[in-house]
C-alpha positions as CSV (number, residue, x, y, z in Angstrom):
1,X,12.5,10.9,-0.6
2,X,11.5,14.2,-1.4
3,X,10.9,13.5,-5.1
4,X,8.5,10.8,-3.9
5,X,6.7,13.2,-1.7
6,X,5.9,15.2,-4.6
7,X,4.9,12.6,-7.4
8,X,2.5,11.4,-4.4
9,X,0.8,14.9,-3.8
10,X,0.7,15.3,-7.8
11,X,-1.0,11.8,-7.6
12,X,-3.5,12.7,-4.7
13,X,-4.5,15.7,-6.4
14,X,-4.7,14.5,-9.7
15,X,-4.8,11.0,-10.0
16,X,-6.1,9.3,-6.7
17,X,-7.0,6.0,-8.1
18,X,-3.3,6.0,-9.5
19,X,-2.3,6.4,-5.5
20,X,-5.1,3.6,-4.6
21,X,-3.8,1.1,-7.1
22,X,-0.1,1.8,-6.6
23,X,-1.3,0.9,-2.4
24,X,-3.1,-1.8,-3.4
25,X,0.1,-3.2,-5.3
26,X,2.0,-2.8,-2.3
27,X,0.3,-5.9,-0.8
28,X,2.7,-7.4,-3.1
29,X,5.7,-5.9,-1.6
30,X,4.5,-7.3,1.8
31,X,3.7,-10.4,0.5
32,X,7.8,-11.1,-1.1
33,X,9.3,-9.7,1.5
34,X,7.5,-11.2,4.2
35,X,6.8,-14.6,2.9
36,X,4.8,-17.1,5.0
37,X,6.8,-20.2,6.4
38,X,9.8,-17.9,6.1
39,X,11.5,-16.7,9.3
40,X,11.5,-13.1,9.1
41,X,13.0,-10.0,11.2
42,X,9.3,-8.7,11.6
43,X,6.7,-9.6,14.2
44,X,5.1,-12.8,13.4
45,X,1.6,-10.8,13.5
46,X,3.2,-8.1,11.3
47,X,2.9,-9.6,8.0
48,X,-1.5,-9.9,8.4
49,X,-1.6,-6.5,10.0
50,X,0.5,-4.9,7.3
51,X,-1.6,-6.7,4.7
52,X,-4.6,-5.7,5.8
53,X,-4.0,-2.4,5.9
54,X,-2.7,-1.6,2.8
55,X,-5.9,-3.3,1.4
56,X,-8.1,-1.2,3.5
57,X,-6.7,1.8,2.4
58,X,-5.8,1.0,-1.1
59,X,-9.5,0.5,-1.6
60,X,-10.9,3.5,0.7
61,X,-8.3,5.7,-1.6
62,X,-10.5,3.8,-4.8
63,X,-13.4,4.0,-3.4
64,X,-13.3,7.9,-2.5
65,X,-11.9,8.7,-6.1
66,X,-14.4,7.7,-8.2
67,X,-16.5,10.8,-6.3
């Protein structure tokens, strides 16, 4: 965990749109391990919420690095 901690604040402070994309590639994660039509252990609201954050902020993170 702590090794992740630190590539992440190299990444923020160096590469931000490296952070943003890898975000924005998390929407994949969601999207496996919470597959539509599939029953899951998460809230049945969970998946959409989840979703849509990670695209918010994947972008914001974009977004605010190309400043």
């Amino acid at each position: 965990m702590g090794l992740f901690g630190l590539l992440a604040g190299f990444g923020v402070a160096r590469y931000p749109w490296l952070v943003g994309g890898g975000w924005l590639l998390h929407v994949l994660w969601d999207a496996l391990v919470h597959p539509l039509g599939v029953a899951s252990y998460a809230p049945e609201g969970y998946r959409f919420v989840c979703l849509g954050f990670d695209v918010l902020v994947g972008v914001k993170i974009l977004l605010d690095s190309r400043e």
